[in-house]
PQR file of N, CA, C, O and H, with PARSE charges and radii, in Angstrom:
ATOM      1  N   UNK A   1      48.356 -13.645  30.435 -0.4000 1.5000
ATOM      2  CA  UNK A   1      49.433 -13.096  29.633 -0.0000 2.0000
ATOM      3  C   UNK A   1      49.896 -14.075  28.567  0.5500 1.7000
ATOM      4  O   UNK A   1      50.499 -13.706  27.559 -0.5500 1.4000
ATOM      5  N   UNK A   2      49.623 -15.190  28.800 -0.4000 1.5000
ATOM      6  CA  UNK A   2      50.126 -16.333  27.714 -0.0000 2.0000
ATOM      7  C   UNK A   2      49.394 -16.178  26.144  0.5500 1.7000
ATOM      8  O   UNK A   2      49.939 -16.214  25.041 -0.5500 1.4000
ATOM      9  H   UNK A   2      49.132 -15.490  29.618  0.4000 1.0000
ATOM     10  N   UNK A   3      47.830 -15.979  26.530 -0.4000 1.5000
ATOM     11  CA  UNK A   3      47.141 -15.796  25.240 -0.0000 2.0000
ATOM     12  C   UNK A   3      47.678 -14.327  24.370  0.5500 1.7000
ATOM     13  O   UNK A   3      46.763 -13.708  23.828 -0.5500 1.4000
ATOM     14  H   UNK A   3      47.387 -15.950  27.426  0.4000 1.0000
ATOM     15  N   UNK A   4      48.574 -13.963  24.271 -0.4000 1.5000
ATOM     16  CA  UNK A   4      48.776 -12.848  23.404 -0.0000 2.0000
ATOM     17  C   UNK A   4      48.200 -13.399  21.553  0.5500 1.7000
ATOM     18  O   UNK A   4      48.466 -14.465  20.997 -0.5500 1.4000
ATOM     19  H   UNK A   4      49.318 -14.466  24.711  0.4000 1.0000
ATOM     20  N   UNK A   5      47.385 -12.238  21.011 -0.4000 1.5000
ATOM     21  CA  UNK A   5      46.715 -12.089  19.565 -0.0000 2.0000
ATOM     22  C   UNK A   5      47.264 -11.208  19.215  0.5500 1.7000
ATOM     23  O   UNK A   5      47.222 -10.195  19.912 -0.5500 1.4000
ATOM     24  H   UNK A   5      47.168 -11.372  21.463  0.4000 1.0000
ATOM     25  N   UNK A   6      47.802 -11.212  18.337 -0.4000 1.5000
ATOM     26  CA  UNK A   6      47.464  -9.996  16.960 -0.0000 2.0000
ATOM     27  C   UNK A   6      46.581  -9.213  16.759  0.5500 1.7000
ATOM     28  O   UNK A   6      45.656 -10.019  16.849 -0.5500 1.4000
ATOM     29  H   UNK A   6      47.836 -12.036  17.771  0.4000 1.0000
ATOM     30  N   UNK A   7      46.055  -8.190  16.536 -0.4000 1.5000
ATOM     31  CA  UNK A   7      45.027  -7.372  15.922 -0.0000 2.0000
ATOM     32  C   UNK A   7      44.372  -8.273  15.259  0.5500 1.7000
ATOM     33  O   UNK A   7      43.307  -8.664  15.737 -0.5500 1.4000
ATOM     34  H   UNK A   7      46.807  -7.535  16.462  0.4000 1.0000
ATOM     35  N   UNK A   8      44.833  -8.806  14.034 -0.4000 1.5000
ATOM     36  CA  UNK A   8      44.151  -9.434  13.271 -0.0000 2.0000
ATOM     37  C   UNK A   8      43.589 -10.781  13.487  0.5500 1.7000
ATOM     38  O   UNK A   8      42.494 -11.108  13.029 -0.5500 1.4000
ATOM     39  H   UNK A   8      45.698  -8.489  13.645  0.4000 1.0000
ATOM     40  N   UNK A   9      44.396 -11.618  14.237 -0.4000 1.5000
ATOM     41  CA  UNK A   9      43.858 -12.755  15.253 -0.0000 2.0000
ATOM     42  C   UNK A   9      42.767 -12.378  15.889  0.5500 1.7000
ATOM     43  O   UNK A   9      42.011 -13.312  16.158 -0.5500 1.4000
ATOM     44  H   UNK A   9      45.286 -11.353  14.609  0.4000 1.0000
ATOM     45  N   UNK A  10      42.430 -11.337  16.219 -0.4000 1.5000
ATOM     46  CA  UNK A  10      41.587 -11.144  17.124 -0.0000 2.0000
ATOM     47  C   UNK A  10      40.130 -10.272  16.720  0.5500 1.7000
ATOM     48  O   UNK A  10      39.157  -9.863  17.354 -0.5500 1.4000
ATOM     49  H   UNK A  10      43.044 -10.579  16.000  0.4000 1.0000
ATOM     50  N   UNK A  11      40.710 -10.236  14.880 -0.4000 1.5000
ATOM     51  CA  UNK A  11      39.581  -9.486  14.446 -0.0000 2.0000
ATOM     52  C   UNK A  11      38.522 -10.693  13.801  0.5500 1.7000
ATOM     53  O   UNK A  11      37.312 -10.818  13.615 -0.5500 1.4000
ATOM     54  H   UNK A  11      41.500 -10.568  14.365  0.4000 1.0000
ATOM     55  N   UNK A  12      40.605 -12.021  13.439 -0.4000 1.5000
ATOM     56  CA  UNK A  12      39.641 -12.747  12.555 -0.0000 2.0000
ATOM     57  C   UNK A  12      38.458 -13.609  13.605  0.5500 1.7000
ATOM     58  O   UNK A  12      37.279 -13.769  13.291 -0.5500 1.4000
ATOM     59  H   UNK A  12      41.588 -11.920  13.590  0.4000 1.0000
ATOM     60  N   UNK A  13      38.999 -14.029  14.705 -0.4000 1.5000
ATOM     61  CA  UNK A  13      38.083 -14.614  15.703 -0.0000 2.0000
ATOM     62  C   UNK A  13      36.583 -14.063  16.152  0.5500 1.7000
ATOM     63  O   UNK A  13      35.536 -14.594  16.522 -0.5500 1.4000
ATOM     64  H   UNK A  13      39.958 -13.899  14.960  0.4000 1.0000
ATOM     65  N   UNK A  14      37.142 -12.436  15.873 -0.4000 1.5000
ATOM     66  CA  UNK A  14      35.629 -12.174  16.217 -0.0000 2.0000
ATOM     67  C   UNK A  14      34.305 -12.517  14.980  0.5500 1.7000
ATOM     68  O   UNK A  14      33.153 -12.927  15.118 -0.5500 1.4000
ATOM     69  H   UNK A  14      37.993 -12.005  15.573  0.4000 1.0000
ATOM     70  N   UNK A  15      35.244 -12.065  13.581 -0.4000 1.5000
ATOM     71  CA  UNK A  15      33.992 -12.567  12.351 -0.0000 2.0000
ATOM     72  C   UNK A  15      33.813 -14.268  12.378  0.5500 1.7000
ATOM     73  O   UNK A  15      32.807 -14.907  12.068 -0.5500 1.4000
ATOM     74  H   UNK A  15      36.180 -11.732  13.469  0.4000 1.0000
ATOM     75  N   UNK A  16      35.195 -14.806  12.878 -0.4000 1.5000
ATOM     76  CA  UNK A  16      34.426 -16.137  12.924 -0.0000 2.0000
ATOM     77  C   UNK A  16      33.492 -16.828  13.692  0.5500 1.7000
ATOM     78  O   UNK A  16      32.680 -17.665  13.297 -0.5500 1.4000
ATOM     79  H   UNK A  16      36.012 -14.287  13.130  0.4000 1.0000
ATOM     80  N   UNK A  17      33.733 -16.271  15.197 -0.4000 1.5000
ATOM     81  CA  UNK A  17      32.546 -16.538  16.388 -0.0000 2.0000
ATOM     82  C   UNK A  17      31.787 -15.878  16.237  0.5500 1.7000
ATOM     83  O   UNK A  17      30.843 -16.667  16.194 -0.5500 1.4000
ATOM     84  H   UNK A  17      34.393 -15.592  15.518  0.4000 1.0000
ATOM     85  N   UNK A  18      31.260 -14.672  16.065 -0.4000 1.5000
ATOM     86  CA  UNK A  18      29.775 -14.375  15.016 -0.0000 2.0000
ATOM     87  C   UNK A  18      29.002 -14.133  14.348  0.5500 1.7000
ATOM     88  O   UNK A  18      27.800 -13.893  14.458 -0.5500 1.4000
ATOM     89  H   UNK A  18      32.027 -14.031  16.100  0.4000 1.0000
ATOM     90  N   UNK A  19      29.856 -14.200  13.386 -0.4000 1.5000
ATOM     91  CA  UNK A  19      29.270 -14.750  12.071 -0.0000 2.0000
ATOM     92  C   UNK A  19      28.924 -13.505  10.964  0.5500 1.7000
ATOM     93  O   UNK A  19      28.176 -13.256  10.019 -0.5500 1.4000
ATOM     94  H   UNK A  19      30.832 -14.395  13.296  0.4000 1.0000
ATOM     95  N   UNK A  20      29.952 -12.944  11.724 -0.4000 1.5000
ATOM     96  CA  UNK A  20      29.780 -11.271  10.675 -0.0000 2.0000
ATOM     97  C   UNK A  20      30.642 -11.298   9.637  0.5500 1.7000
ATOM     98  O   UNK A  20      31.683 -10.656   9.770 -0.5500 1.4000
ATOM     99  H   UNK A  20      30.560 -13.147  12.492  0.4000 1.0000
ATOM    100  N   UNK A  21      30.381 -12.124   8.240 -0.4000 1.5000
ATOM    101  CA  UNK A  21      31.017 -12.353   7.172 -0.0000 2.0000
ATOM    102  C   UNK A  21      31.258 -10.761   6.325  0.5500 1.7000
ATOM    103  O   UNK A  21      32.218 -10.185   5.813 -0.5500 1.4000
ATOM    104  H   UNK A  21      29.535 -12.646   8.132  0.4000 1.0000
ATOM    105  N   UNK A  22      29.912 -10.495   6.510 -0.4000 1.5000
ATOM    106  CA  UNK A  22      29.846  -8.913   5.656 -0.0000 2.0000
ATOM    107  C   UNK A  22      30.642  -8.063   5.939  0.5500 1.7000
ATOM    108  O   UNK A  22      30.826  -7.156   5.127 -0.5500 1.4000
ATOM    109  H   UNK A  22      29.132 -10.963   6.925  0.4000 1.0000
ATOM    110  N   UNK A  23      31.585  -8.091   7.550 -0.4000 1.5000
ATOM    111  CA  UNK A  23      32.259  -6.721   7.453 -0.0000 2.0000
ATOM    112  C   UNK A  23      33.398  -7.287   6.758  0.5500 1.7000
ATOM    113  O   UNK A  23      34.089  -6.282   6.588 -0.5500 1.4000
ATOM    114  H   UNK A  23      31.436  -8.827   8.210  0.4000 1.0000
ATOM    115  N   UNK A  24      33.884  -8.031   6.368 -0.4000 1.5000
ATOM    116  CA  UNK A  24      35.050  -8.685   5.456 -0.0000 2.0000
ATOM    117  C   UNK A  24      35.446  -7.931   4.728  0.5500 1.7000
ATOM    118  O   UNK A  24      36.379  -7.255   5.160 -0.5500 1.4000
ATOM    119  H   UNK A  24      33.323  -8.847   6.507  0.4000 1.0000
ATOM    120  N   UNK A  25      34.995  -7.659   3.348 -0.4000 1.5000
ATOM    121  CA  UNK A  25      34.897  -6.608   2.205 -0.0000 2.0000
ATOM    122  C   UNK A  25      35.204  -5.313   2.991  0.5500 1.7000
ATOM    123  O   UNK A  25      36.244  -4.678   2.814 -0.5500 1.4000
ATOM    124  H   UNK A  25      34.237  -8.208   2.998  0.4000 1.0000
ATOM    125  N   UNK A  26      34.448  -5.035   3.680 -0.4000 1.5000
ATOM    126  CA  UNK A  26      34.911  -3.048   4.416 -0.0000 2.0000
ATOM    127  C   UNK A  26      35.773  -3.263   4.966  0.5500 1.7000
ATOM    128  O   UNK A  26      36.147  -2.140   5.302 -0.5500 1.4000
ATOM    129  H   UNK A  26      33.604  -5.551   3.824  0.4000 1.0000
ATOM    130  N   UNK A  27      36.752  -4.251   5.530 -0.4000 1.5000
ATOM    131  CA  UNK A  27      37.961  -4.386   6.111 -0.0000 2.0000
ATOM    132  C   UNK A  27      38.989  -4.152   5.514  0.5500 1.7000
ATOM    133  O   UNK A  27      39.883  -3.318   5.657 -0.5500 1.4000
ATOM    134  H   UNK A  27      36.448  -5.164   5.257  0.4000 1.0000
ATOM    135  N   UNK A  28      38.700  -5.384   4.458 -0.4000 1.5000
ATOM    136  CA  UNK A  28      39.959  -5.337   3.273 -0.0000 2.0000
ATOM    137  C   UNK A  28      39.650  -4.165   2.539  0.5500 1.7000
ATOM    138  O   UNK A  28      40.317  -4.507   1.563 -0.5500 1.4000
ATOM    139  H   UNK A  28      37.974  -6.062   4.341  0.4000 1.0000
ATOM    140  N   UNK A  29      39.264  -3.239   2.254 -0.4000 1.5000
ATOM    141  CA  UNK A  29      38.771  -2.200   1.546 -0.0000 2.0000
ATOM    142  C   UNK A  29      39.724  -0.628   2.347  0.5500 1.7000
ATOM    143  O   UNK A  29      40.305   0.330   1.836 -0.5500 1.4000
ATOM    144  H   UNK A  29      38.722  -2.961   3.047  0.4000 1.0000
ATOM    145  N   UNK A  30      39.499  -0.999   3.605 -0.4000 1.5000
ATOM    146  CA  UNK A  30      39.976  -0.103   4.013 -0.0000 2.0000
ATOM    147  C   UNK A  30      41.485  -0.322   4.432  0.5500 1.7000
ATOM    148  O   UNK A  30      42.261   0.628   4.323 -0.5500 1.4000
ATOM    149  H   UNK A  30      39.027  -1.777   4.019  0.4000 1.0000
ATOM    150  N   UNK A  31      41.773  -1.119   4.743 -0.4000 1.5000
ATOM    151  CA  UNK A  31      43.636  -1.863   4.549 -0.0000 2.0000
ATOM    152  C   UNK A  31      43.989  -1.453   2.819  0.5500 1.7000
ATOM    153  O   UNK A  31      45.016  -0.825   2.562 -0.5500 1.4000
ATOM    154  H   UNK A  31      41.143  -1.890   4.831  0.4000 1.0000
ATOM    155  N   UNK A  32      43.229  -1.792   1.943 -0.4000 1.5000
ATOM    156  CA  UNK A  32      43.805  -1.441   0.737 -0.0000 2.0000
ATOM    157  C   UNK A  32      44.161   0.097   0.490  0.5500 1.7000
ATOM    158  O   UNK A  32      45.142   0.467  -0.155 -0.5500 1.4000
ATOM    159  H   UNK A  32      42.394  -2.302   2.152  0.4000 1.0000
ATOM    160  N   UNK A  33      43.139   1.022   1.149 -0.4000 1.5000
ATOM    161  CA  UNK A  33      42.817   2.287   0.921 -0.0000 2.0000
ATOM    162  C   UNK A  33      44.130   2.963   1.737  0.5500 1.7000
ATOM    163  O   UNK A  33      44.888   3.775   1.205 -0.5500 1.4000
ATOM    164  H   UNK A  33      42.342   0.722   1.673  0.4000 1.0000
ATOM    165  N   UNK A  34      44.256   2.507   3.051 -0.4000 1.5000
ATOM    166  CA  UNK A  34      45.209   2.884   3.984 -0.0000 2.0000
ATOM    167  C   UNK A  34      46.784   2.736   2.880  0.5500 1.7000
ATOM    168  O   UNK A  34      47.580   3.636   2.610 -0.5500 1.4000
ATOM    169  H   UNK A  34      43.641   1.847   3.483  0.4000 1.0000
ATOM    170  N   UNK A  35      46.812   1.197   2.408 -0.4000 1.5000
ATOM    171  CA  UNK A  35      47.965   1.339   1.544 -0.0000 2.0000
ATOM    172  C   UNK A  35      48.557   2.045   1.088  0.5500 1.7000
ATOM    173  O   UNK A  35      49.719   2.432   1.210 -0.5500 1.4000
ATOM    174  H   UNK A  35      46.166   0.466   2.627  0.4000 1.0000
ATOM    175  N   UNK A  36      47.227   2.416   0.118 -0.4000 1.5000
ATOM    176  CA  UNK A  36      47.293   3.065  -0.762 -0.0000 2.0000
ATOM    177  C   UNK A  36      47.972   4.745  -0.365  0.5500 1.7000
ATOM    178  O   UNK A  36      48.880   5.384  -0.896 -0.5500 1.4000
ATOM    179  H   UNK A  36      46.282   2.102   0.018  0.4000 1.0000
ATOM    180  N   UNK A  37      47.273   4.985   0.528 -0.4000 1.5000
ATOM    181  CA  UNK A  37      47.707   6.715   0.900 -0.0000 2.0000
ATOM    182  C   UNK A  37      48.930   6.852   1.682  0.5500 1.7000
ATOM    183  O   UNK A  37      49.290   7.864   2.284 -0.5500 1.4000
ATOM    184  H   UNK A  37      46.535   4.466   0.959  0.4000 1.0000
ATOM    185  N   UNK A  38      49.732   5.361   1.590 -0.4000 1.5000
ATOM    186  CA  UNK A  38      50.955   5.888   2.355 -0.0000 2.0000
ATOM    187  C   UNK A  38      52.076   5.029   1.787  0.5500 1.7000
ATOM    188  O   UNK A  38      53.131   4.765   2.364 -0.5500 1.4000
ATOM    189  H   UNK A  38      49.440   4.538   1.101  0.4000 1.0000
ATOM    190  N   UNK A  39      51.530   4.447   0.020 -0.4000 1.5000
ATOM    191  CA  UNK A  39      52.718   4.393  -0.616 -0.0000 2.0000
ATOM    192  C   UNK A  39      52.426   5.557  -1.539  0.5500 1.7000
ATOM    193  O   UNK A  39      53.377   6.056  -2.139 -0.5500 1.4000
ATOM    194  H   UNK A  39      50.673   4.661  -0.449  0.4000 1.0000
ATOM    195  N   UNK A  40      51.409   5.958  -1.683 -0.4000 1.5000
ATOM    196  CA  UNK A  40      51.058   6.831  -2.769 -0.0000 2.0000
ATOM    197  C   UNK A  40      52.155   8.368  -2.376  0.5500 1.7000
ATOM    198  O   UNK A  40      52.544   9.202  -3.193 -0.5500 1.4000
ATOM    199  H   UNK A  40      50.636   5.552  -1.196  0.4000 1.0000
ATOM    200  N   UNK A  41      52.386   8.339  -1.116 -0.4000 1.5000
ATOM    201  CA  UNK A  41      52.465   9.840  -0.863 -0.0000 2.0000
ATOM    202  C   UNK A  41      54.210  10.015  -0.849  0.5500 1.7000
ATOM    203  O   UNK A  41      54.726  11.130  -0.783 -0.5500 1.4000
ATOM    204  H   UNK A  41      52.069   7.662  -0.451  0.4000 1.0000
ATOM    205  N   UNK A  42      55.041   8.706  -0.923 -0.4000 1.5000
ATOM    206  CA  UNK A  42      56.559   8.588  -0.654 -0.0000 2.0000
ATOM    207  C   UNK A  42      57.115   7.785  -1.928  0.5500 1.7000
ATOM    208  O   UNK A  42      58.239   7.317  -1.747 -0.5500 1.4000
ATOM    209  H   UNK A  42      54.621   7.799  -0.976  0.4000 1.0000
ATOM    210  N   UNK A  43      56.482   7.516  -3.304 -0.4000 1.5000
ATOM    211  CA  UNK A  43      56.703   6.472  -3.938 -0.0000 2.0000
ATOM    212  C   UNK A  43      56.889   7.377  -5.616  0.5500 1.7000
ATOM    213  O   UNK A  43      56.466   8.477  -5.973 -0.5500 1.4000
ATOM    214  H   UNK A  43      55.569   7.896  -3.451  0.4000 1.0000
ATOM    215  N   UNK A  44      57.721   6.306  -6.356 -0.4000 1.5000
ATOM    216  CA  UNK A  44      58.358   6.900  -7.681 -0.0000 2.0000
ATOM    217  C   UNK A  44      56.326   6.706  -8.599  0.5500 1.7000
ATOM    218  O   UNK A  44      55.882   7.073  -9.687 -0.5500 1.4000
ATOM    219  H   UNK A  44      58.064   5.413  -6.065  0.4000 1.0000
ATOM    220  N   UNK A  45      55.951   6.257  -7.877 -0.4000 1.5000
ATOM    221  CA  UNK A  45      54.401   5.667  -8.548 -0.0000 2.0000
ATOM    222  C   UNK A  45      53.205   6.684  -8.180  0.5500 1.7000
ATOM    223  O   UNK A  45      51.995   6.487  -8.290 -0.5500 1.4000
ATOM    224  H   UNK A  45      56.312   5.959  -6.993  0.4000 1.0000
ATOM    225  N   UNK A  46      53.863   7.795  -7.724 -0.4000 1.5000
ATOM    226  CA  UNK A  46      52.837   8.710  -6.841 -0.0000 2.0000
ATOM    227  C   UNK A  46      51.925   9.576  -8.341  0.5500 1.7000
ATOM    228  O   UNK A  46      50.711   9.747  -8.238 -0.5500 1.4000
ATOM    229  H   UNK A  46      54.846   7.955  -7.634  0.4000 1.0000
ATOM    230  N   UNK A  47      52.563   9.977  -9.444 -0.4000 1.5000
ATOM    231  CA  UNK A  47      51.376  10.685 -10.209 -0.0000 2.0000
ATOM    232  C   UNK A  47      50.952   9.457 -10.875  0.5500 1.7000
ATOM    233  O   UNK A  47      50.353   9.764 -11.906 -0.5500 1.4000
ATOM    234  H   UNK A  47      53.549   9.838  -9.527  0.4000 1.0000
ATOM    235  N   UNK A  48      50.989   8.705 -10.778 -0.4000 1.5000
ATOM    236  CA  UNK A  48      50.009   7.308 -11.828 -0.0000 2.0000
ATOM    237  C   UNK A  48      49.545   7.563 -10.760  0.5500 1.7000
ATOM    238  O   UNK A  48      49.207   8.744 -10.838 -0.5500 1.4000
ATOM    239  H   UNK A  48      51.476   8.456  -9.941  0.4000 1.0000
ATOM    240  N   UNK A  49      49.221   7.045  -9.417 -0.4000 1.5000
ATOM    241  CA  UNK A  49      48.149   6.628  -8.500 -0.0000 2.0000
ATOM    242  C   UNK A  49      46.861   7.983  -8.733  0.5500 1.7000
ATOM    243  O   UNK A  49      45.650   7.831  -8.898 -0.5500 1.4000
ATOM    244  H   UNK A  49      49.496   6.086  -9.354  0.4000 1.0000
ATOM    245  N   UNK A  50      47.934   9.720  -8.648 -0.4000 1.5000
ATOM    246  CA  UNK A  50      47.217  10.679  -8.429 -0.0000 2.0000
ATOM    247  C   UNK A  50      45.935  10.553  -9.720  0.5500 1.7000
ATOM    248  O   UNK A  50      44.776  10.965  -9.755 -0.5500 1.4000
ATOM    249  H   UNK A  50      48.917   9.843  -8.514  0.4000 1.0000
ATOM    250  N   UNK A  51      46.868   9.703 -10.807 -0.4000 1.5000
ATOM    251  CA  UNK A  51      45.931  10.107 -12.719 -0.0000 2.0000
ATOM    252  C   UNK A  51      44.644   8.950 -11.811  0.5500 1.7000
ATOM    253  O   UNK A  51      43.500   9.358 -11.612 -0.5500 1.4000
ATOM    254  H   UNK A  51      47.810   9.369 -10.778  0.4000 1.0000
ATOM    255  N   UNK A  52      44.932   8.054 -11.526 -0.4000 1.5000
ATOM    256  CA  UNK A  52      43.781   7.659 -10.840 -0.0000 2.0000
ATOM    257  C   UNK A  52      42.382   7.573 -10.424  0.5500 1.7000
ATOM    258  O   UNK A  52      41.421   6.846 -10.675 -0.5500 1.4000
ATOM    259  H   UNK A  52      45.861   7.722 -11.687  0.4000 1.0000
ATOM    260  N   UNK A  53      42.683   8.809  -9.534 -0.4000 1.5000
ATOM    261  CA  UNK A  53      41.799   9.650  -8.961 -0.0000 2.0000
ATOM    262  C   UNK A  53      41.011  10.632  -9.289  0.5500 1.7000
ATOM    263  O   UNK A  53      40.317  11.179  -8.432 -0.5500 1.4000
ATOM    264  H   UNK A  53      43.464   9.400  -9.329  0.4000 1.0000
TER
END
């Protein structure tokens, strides 16, 4: 019970112990994307994001 991680502690540990640099990019890609669709949908910025698309 002492070792408590983060999600992300525990995602970054896994690309660092083996050595899976490549899923990096599809990670952050999809955190950006996620952002994106849930300031896009409550925000004064919502038809610029929509002209976007």
């Amino acid at each position: 019970m002492g070792n408590n991680k983060t999600i992300l502690g525990e995602v970054w540990d896994f690309l660092r112990v083996r050595k899976k640099w490549w899923l990096l990019p599809i990670i952050i890609l999809l955190i950006m994307t996620g952002a994106l669709i849930i300031f896009g949908q409550s925000s004064a910025l919502s038809p610029f994001i929509y002209a976007l698309g």
